[in-house]
Backbone as JSON, one array per atom type, in Angstrom:
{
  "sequence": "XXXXXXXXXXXXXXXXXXXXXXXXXXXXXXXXXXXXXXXXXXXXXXXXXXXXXXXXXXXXXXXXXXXXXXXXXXXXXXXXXXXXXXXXXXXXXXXXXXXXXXXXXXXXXXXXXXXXXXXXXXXXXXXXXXXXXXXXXXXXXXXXXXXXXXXXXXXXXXXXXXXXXXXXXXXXXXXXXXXXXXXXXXXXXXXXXXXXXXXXXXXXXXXXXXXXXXXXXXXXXXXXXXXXXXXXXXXXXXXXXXXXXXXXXXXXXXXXXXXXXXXXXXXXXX",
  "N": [[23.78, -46.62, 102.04], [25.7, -47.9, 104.77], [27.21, -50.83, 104.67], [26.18, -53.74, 105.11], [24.61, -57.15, 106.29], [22.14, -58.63, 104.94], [19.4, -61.46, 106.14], [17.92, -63.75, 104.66], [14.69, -65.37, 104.16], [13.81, -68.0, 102.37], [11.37, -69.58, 99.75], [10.0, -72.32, 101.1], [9.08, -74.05, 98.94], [6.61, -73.8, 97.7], [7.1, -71.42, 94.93], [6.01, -68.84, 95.22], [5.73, -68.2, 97.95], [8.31, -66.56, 98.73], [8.52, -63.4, 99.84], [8.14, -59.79, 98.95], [9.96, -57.78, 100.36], [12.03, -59.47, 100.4], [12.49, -60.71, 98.04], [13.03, -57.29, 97.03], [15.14, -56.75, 98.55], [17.2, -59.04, 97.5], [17.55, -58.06, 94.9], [18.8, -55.45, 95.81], [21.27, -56.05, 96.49], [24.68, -56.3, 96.85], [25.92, -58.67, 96.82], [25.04, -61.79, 96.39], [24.98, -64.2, 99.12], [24.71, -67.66, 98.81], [23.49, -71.31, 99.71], [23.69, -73.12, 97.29], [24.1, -72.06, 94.65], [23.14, -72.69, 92.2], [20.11, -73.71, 92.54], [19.18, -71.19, 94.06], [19.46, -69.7, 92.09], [16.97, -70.13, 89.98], [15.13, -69.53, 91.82], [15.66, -66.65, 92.15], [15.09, -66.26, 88.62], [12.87, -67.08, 88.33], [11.89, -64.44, 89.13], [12.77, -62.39, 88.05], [15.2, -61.39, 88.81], [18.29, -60.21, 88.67], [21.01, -60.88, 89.76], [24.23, -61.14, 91.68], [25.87, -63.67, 92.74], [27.47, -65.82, 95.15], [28.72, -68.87, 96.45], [27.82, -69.92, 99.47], [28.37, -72.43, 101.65], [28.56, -75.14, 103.98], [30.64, -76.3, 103.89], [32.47, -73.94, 103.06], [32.58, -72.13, 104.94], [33.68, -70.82, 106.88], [35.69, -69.32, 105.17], [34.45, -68.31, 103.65], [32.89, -66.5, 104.76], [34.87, -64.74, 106.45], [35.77, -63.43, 103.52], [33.24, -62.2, 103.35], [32.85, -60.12, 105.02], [34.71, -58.84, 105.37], [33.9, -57.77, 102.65], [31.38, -55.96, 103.23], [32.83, -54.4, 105.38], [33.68, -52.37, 103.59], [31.56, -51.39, 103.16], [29.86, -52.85, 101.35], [26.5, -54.44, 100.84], [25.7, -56.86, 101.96], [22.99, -60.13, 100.91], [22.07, -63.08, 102.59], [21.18, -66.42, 101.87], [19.17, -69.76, 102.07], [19.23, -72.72, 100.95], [16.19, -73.47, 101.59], [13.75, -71.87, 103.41], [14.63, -70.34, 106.68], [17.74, -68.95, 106.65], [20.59, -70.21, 109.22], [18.73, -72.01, 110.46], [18.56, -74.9, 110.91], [20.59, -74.97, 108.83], [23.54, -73.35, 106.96], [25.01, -70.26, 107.87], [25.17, -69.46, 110.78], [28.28, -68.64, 111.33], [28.72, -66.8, 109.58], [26.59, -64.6, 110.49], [27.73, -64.65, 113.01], [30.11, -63.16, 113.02], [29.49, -61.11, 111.25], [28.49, -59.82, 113.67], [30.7, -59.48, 115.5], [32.17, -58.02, 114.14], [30.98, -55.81, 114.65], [29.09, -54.87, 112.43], [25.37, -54.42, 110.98], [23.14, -56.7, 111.08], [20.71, -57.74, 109.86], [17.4, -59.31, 110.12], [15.27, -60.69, 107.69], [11.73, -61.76, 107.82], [9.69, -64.45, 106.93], [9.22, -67.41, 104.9], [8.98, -70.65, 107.01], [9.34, -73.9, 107.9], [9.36, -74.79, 110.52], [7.65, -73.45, 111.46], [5.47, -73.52, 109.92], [4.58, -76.29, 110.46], [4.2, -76.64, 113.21], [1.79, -74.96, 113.56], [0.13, -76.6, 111.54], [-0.06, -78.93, 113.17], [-1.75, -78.8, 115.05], [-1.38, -78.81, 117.36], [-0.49, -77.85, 121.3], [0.69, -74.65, 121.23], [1.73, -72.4, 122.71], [4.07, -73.05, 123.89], [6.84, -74.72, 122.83], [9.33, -75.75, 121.47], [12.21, -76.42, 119.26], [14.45, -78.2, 117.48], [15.6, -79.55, 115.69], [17.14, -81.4, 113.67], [16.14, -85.16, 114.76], [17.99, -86.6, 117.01], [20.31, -89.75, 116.99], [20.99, -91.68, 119.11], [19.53, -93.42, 121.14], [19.04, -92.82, 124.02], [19.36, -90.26, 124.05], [16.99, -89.21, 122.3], [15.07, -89.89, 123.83], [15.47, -88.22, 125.78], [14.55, -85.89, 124.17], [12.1, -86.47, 123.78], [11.15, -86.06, 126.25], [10.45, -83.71, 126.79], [8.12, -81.56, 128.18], [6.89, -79.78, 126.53], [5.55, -78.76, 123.47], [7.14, -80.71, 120.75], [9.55, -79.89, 118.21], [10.56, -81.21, 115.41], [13.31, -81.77, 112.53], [12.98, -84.84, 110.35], [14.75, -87.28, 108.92], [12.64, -89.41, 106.09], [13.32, -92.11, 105.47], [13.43, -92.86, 108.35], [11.62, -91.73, 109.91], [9.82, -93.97, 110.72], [10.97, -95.24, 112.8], [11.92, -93.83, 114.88], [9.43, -92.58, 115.34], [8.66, -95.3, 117.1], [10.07, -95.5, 119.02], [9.27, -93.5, 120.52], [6.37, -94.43, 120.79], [7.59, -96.47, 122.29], [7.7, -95.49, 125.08], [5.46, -93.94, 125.15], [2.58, -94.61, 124.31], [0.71, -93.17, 123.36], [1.04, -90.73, 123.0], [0.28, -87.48, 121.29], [1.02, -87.07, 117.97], [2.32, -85.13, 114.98], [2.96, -85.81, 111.56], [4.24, -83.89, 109.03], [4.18, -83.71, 106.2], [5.96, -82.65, 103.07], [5.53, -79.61, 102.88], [4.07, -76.98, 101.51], [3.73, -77.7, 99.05], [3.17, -79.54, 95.99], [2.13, -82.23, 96.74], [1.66, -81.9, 99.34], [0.89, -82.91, 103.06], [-0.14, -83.78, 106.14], [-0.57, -85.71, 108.65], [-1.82, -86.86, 111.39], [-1.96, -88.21, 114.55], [-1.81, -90.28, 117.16], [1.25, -92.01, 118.92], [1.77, -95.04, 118.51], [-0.06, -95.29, 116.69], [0.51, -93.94, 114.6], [2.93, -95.03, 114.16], [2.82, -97.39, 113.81], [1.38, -96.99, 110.91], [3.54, -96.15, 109.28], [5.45, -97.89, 109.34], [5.0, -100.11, 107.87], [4.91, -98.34, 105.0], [6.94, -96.11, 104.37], [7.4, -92.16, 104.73], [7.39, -89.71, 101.88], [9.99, -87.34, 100.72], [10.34, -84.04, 102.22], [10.32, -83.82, 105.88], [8.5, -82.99, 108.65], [8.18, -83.62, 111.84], [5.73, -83.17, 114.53], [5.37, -82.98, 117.6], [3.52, -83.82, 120.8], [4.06, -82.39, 124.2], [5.31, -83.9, 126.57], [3.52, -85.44, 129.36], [2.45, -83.53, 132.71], [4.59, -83.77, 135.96], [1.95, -85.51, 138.12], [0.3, -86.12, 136.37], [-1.36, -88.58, 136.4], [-3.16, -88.59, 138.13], [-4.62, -86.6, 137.58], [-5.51, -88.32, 135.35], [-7.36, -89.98, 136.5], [-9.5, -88.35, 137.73], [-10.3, -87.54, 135.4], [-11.32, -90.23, 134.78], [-13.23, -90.55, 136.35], [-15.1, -88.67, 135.82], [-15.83, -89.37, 133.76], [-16.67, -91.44, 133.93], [-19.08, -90.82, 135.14], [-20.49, -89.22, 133.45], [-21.39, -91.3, 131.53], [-23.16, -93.14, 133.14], [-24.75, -91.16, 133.75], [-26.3, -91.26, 131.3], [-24.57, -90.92, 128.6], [-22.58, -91.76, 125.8], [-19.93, -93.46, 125.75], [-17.02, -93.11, 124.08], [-17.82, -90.61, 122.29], [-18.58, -88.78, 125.09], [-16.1, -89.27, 125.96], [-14.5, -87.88, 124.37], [-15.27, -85.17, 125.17], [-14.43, -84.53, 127.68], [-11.17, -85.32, 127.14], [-11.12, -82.87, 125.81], [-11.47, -80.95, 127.63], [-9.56, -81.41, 130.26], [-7.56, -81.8, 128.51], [-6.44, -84.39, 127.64], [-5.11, -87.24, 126.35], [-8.03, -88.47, 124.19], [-8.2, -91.42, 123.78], [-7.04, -92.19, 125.95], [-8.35, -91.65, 128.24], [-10.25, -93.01, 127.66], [-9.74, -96.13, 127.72], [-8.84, -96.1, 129.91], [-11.24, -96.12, 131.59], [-12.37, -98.18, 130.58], [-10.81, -100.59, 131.53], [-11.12, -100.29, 133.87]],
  "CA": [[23.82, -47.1, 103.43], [27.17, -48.78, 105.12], [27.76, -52.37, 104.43], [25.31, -54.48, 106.41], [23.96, -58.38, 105.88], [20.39, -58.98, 105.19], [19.24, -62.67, 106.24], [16.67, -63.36, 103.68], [14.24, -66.7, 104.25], [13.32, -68.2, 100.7], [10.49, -70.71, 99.92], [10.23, -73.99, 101.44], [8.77, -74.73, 98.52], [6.44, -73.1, 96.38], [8.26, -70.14, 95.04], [5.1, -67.92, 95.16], [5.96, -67.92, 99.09], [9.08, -65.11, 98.76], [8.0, -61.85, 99.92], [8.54, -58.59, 98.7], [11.03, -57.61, 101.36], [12.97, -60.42, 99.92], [12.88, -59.79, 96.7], [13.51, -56.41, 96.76], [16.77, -57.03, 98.85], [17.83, -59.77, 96.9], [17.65, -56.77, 93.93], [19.38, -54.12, 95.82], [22.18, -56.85, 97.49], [25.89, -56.22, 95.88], [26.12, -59.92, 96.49], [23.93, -62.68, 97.26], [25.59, -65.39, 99.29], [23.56, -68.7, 98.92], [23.85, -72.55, 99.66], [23.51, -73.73, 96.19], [23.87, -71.25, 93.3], [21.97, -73.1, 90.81], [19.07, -73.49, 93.25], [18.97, -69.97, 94.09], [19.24, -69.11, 90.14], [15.91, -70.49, 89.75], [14.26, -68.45, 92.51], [15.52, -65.44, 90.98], [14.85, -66.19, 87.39], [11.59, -66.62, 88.13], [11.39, -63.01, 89.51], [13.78, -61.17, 87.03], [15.9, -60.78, 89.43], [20.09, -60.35, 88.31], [22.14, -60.25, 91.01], [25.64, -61.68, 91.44], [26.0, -64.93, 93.25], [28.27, -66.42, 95.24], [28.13, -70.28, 97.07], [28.33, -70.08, 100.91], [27.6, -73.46, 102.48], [29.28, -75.65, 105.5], [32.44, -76.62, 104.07], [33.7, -72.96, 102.96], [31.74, -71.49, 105.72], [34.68, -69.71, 107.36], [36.72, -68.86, 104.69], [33.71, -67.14, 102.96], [32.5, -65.51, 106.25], [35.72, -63.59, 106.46], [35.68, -62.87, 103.2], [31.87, -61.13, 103.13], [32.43, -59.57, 105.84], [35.68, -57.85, 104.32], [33.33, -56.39, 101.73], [30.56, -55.36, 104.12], [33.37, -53.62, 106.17], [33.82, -51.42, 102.92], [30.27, -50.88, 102.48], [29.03, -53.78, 100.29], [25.22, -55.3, 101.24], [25.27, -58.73, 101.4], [22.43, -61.0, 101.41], [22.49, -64.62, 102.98], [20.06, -67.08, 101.63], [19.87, -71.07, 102.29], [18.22, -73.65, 99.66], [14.88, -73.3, 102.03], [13.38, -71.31, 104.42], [15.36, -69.35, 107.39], [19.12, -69.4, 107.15], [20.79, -70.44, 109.8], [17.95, -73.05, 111.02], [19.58, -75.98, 110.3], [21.06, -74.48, 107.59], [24.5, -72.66, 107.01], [24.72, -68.99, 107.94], [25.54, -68.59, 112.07], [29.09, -68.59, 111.4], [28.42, -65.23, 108.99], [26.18, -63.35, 111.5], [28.71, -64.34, 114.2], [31.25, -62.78, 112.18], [29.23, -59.59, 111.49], [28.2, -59.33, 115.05], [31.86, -59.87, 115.96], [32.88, -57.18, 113.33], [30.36, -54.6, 114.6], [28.22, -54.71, 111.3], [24.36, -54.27, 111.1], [22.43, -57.9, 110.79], [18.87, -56.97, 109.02], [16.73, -59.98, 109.69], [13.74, -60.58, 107.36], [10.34, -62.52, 108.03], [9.63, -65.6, 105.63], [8.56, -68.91, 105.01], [9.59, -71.49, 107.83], [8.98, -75.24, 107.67], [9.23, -75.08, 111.2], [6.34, -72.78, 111.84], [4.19, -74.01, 109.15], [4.36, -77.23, 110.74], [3.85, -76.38, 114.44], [0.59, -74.62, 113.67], [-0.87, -77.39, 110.81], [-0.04, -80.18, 113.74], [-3.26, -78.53, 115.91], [-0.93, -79.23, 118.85], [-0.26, -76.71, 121.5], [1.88, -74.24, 120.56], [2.05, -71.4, 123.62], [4.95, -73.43, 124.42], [7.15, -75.34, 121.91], [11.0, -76.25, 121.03], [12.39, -76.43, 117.99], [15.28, -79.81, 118.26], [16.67, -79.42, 114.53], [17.03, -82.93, 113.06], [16.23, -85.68, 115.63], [19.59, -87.62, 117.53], [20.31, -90.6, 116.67], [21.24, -91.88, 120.39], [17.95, -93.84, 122.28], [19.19, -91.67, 125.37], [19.08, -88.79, 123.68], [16.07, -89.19, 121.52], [14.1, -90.22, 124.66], [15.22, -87.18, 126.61], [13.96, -84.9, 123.54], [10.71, -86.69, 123.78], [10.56, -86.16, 127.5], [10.06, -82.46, 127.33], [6.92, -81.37, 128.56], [6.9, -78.77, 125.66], [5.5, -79.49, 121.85], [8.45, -80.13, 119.91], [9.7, -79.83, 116.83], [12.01, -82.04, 114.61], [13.2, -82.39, 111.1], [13.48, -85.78, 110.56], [14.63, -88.06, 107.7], [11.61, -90.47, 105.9], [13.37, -93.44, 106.23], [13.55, -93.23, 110.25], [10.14, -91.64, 110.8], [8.78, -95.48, 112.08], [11.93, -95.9, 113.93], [11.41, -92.8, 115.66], [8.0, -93.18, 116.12], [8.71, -96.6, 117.71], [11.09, -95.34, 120.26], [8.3, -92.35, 121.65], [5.14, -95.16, 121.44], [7.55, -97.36, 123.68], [7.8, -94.6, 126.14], [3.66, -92.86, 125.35], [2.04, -94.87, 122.84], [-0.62, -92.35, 123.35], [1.46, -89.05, 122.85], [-0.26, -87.3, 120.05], [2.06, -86.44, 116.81], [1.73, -84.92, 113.67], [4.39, -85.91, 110.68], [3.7, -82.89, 107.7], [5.3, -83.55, 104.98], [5.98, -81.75, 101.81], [4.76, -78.32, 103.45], [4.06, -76.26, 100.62], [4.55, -78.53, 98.19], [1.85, -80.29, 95.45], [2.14, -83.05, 97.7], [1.53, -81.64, 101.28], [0.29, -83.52, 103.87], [0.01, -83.63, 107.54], [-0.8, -87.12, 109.36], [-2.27, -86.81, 112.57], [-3.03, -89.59, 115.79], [-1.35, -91.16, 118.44], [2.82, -92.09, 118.32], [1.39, -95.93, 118.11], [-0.77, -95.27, 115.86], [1.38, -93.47, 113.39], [4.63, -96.12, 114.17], [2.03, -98.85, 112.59], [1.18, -96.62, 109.69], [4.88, -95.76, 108.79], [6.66, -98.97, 109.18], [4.57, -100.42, 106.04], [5.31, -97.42, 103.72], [7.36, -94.89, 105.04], [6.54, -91.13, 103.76], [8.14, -89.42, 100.83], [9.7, -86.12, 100.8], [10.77, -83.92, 103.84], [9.33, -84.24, 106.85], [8.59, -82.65, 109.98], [7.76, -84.12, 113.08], [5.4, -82.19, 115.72], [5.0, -84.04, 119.18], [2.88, -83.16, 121.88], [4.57, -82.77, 125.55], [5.08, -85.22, 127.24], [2.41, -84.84, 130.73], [3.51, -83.07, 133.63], [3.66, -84.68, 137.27], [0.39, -85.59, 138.36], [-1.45, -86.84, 135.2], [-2.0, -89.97, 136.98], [-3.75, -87.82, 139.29], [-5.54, -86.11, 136.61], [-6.23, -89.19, 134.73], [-7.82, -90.46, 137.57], [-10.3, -87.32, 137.55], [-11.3, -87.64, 133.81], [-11.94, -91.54, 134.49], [-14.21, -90.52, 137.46], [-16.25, -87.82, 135.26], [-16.36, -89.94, 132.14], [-17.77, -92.63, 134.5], [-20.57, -90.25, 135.69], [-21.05, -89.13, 132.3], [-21.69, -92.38, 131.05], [-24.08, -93.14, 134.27], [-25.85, -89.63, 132.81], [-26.27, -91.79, 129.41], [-24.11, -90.72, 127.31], [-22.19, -92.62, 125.23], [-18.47, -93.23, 125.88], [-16.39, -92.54, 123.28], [-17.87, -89.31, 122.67], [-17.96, -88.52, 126.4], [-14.48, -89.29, 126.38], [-13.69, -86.51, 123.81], [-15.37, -84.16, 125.35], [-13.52, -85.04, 129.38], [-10.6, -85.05, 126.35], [-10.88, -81.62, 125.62], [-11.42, -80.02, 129.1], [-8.47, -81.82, 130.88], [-6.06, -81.66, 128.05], [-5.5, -86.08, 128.22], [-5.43, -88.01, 125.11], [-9.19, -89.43, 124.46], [-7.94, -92.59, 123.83], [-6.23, -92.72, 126.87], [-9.17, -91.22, 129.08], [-11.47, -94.05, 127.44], [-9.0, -96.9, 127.8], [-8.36, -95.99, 130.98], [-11.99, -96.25, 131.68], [-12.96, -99.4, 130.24], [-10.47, -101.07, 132.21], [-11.05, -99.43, 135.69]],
  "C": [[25.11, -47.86, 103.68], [26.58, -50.03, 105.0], [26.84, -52.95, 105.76], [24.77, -56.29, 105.85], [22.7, -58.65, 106.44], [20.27, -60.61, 105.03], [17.79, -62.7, 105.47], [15.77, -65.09, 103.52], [13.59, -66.81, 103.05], [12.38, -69.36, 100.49], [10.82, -71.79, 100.18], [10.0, -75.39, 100.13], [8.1, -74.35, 97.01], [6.76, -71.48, 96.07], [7.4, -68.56, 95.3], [5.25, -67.37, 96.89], [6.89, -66.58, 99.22], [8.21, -64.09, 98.73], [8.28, -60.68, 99.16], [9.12, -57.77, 99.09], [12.15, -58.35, 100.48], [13.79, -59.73, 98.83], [13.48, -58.46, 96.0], [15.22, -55.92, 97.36], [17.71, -58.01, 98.29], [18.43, -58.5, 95.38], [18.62, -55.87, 94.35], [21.01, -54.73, 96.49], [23.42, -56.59, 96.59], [26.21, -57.43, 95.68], [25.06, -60.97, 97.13], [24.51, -63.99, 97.85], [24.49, -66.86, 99.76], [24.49, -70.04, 99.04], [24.12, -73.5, 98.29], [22.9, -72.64, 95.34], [22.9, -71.73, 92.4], [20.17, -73.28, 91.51], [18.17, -72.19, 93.61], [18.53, -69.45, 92.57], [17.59, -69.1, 90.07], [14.76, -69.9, 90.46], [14.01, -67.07, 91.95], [15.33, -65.38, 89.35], [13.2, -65.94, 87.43], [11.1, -65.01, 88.25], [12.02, -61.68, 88.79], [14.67, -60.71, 88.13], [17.27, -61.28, 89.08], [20.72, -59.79, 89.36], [23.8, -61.36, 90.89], [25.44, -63.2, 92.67], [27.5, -65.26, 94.06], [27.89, -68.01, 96.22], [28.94, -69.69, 98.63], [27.14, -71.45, 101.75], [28.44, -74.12, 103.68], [30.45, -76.59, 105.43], [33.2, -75.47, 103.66], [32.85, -72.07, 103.57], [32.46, -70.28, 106.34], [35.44, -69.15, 106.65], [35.6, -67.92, 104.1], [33.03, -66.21, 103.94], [33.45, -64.42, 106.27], [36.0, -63.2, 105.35], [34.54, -61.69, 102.62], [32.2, -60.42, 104.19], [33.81, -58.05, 105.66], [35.11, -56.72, 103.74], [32.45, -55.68, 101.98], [31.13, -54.62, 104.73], [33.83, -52.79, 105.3], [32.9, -50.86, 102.19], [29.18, -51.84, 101.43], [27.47, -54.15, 101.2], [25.4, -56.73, 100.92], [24.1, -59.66, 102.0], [22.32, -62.18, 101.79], [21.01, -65.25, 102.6], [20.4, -68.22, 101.82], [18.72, -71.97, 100.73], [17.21, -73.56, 99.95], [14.69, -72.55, 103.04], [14.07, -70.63, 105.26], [16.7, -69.76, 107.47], [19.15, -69.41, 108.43], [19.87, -72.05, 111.03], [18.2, -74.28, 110.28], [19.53, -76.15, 109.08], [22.19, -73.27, 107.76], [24.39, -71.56, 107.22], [25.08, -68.83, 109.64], [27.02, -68.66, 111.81], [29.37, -66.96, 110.91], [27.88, -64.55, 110.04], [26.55, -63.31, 112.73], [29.5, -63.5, 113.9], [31.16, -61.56, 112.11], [28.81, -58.95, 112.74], [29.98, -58.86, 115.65], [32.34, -58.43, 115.72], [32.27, -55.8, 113.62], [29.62, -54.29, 113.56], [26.82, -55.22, 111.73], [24.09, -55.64, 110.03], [20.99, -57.49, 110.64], [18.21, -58.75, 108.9], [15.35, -59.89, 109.06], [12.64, -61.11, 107.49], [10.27, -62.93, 106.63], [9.14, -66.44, 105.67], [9.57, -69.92, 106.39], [8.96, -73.0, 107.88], [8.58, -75.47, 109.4], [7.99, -74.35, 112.17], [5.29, -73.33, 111.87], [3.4, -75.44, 109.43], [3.65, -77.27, 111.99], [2.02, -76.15, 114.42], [-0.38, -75.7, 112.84], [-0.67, -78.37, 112.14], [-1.36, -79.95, 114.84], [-2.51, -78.87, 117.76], [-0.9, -77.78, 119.76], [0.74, -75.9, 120.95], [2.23, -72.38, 120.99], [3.76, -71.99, 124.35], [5.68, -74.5, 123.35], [8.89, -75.03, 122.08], [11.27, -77.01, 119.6], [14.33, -77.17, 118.28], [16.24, -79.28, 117.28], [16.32, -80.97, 113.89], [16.96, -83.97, 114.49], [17.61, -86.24, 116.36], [18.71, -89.07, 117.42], [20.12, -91.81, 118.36], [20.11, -92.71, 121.02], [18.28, -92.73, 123.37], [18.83, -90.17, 124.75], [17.86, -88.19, 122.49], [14.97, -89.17, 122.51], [14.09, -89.03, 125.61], [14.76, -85.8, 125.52], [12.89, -85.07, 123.56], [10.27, -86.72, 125.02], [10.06, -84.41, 128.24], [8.9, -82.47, 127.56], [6.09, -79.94, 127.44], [6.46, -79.57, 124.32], [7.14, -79.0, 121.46], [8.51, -80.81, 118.52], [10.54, -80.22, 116.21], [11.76, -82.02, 113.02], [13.49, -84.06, 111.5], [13.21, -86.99, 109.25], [13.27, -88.89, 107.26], [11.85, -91.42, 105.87], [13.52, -93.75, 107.89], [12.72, -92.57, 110.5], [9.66, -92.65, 111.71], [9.55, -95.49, 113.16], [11.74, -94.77, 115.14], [10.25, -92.83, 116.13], [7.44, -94.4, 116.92], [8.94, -96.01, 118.7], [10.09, -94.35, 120.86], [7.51, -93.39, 121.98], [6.1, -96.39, 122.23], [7.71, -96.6, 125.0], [6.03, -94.13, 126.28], [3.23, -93.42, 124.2], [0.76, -93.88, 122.81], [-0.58, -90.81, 123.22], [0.77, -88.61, 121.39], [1.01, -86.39, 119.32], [1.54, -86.03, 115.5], [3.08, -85.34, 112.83], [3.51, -84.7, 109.51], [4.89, -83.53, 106.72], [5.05, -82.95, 103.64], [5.18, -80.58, 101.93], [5.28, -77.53, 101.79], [4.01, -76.43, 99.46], [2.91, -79.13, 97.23], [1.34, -81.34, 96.13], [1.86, -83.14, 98.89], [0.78, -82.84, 101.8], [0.6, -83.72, 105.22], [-1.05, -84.57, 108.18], [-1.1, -86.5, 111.06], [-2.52, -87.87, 113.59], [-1.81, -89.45, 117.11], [0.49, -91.56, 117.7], [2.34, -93.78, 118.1], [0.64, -96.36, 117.07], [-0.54, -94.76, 114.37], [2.78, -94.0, 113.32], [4.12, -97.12, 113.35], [2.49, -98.39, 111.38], [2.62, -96.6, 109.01], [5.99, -96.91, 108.96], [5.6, -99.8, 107.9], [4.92, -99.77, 105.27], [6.0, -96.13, 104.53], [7.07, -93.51, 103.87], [7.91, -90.43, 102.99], [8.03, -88.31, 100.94], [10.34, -85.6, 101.77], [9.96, -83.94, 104.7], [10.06, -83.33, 107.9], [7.56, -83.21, 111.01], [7.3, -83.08, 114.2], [5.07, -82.99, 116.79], [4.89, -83.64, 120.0], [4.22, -83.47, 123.34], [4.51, -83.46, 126.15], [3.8, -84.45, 129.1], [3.1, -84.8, 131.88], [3.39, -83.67, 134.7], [2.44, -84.69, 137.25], [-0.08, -85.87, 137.43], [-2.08, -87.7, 135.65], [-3.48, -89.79, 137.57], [-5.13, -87.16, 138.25], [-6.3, -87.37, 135.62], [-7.67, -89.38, 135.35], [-9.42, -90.21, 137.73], [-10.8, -87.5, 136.86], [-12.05, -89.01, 133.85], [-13.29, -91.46, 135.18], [-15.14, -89.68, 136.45], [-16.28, -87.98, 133.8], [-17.01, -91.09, 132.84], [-19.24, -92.13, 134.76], [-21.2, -89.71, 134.61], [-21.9, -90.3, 131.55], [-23.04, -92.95, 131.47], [-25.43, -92.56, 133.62], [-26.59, -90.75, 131.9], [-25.8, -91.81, 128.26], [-22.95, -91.58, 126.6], [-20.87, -92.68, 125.56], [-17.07, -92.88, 124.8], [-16.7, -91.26, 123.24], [-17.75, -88.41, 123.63], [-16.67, -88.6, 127.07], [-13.94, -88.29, 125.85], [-13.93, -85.36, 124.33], [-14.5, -84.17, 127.11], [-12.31, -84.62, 128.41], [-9.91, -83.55, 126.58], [-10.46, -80.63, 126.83], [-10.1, -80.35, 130.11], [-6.91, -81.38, 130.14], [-5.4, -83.49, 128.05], [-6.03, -86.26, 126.82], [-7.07, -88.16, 124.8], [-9.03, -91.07, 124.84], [-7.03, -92.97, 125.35], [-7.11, -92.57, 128.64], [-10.37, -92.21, 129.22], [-11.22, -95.32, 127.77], [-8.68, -97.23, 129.47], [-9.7, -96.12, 132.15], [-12.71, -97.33, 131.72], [-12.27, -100.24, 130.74], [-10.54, -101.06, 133.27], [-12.05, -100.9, 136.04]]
}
């Protein structure tokens, strides 16, 4: 086949994740260009796989771009791999499949592990609608307008500035619901669930170990007030009914789409 680059997503974690797509293009690749050779090694050792190596990461990004793409324009296969999950997601590699786009060469993406998937769907948030940030900004302005989408979104984001981050949303929505996952895939996993106040407490005592991803509900669209308003009125008449409030709050909760805690709160003060 002519010279083409296969993008090849590699475990986040545990190595049993690589596909068989992968694998078998990592096998048939004339070169494998990865972020960290010795990292990579270890993927393929486990799988018997001998292929040739070379390092492509984000300080010889352009010089090794034009030269894969050299040997792709005389027929070579080259595969692109990053230390985890989908190149190019914040991780080295759009400079290469600019390069082969540029050059007229065939880009073969493959389906893989993603941190940013795996997270989206363990956080139970919505996820017909979602944004994917990259690493959070540092900025208050610009941290507060990523947390003002109305979309779940999606951040990497260091473990020492989880609280701090989670400060800066619960002073804007202490009642936005977040998930932090961390160590997806990992012996360690785990995925934290509540409120952005409620998980700014937890994480300024012990912050979490590991990588992390941050899932955070949308912020609420005009009119919640309006909608609050609604749930307070038919968690009041529920209540009236007999039923208990807290629970009657989860279920108003569910049907609206509003926090509980913010439907019950909002209740017991009225």
């Amino acid at each position: 086949m002519a010279g083409r680059l296969i993008v090849c997503p590699t475990p986040i974690g545990n190595l049993e994740d690589v596909t068989l797509r992968v694998l078998s293009a990592l096998r048939e690749a004339d070169v494998v260009a990865c972020e960290d050779t010795r990292r990579t090694r270890v993927l393929l050792d486990r799988y018997g796989v001998d292929a040739k190596l070379v390092s492509y990461h984000e300080h010889n990004e352009r010089a090794r771009a034009a030269e894969l793409v050299a040997r792709m324009a005389d027929g070579a296969v080259v595969a692109l791999v990053s230390d985890a999950g989908m190149p190019l997601v914040s991780d080295p590699g759009y400079v290469l499949v600019q390069a082969c786009v540029g050059a007229g060469l065939a880009v073969e993406v493959l389906p893989g592990p993603s941190a940013v998937l795996a997270a989206l769907v363990a956080s139970a948030l919505p996820s017909d609608r979602w944004q994917f940030v990259g690493f959070l900004p540092r900025k208050a302005s610009e941290l507060a307008l990523a947390f003002a989408s109305h979309e779940t979104t999606v951040a990497f984001e260091a473990p020492g500035r989880v609280a701090a981050s989670l400060r800066s949303l619960a002073s804007i929505d202490p009642e936005r619901p977040v998930a932090v996952c961390r160590e997806l895939t990992k012996v360690h996993e785990e995925v934290v669930r509540g409120t952005a106040a409620e998980l700014a407490e937890r994480y300024a005592q012990t912050a979490p170990r590991g990588e992390v991803v941050l899932v955070v509900g949308g912020a609420p669209e005009a009119g919640a007030d309006a909608d609050l308003d609604a749930a307070v009125a038919a968690l009041a008449r529920l209540v009236e009914a007999g039923a208990k409030p807290r629970p009657a709050a989860g279920v108003v909760a569910e049907l609206t789409g509003l926090a509980p805690n913010a439907v019950y709160r909002a209740w017991a003060s009225a």
